[in-house]
N, C-alpha and C positions, 0 to 999 in steps of 0.2 A: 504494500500500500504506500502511495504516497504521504509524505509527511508534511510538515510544515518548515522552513526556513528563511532565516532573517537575512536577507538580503540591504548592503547599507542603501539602492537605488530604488528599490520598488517596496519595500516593508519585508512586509511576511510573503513566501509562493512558494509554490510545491512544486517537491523534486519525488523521483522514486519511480519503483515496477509499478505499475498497476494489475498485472494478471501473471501469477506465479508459474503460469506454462511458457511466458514470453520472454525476454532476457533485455524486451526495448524499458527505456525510460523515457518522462517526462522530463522537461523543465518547463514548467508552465504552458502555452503554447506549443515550444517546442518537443519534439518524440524522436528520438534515438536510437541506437543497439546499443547496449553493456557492454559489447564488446568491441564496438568503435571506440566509443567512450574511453576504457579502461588502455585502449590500444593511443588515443592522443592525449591521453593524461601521462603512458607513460614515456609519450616523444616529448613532452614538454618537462616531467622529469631528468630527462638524460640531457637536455642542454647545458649549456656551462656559460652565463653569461655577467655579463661584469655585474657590482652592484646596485648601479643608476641603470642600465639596460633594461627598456621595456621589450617585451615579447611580442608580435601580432602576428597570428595565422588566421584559418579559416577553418571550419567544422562545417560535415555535412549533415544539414536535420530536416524532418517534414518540420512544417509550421503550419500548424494546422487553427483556423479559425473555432472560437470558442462554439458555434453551435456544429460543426462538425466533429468535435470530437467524442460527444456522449457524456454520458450520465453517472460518475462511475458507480455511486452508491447505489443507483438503480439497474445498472448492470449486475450487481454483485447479488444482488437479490432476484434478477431474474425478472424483472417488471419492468426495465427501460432499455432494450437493447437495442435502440437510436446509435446515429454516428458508427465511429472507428472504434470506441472501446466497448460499442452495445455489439457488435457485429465480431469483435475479438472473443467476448463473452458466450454469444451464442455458438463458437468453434470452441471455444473453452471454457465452461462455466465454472463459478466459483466451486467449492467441494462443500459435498453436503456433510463429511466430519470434520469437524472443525481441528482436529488434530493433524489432518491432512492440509491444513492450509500454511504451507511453506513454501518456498521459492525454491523451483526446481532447477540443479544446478548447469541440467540440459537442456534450457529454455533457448538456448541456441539453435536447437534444433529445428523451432519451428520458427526460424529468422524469414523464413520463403515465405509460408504463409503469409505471416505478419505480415512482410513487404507486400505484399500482393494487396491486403487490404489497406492498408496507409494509403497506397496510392492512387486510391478511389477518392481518396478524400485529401492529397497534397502532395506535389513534384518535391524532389530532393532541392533543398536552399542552402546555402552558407550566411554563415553566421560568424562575426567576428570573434575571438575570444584573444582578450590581452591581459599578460599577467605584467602588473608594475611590480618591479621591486622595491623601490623606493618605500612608497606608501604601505608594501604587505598587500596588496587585493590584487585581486585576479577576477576579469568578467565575462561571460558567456555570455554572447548575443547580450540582451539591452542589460543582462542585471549581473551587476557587480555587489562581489562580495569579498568580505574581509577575511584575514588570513583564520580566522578561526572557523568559522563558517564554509569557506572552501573546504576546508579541512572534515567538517561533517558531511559535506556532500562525499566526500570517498571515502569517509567512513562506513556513510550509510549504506554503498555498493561493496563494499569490503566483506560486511555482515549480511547483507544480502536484507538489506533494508529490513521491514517490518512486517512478515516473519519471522525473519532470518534462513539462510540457506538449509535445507532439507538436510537433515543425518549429519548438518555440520561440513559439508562437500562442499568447496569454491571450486568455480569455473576454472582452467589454465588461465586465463586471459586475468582475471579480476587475483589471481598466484602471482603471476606475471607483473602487474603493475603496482603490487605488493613491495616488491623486492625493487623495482624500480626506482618509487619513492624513498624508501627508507635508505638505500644506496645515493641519492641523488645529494648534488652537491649544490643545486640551485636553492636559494632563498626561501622560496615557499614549501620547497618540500622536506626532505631529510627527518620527517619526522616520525614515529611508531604509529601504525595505523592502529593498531589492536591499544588500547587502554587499560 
């Protein structure tokens, strides 16, 4: 499920899985893979730049208009499967034991799917994302956030958000950019993901 986060540009917006068969995420608007994601978080780890050196690249994401993307609480329950996350819902419904409701660490797997439905409802875009050293923030597309806050966002995908990953399993990919961070000698990262 997606969560709540403080963002210093726009307040509070939600990041996170929305559907634990899927391995995409939100950032408000924007919709991803995990494993894009976890793959340019750890190319922005491994650089090495001075300390006043700001970073800019580009990230590819749907951006998806807020009535095409659905309902998710009324997804989850089976009563609004409008949009991209009603129509995600209806190929993968929530679980009817509630013990059962963890984030599968093979949600890669149904990356075809997924993509096939996003794109009913939004072309691939680039989005900027610049991390200042200076200041500590780093921002995805429009919202910028502080070195702590960044820092929960990969947290969140570390533990596999809110469930947390099934049987305790991470993806290679979210292994991978694990060890990247914690190795990295750039400013914003170098730090223990685990708490």
């Amino acid at each position: 499920m997606p969560l709540a986060f403080q963002s210093l540009s726009h307040g509070e917006i939600s990041f996170g899985f929305f559907n634990i068969e899927s391995d995409m995420l939100l950032l408000n608007q924007h919709f991803f893979f995990a494993s894009d994601f976890c793959g340019n978080i750890s190319k922005l780890a491994s650089s090495s730049p001075s300390p006043n050196e700001r970073i800019e690249t580009e990230w590819d994401v749907y951006n998806l208009r807020v009535t095409d993307m659905g309902n998710l609480m009324g997804a989850i329950h089976g009563i609004d499967l409008r949009g991209f996350i009603g129509e995600t819902y209806r190929l993968f419904p929530f679980p009817k034991e509630t013990a059962a409701f963890k984030q599968n660490p093979e949600g890669y797997k149904t990356r075809e799917i997924i993509a096939n439905i996003v794109c009913k409802y939004a072309g691939l875009s680039k989005i900027p994302v610049i991390l200042e050293m200076s200041g500590n923030k780093a921002a995805i597309g429009e919202y910028t956030f502080n070195r702590h806050w960044f820092h929960e966002l990969l947290r969140y995908v570390w533990m596999g958000g809110y469930p947390r990953w099934k049987d305790g399993i991470r993806p290679q990919y979210v292994l991978n950019m694990k060890e990247t961070i914690e190795k990295s000698g750039h400013p914003l990262f170098g730090f223990k993901l685990e708490q």
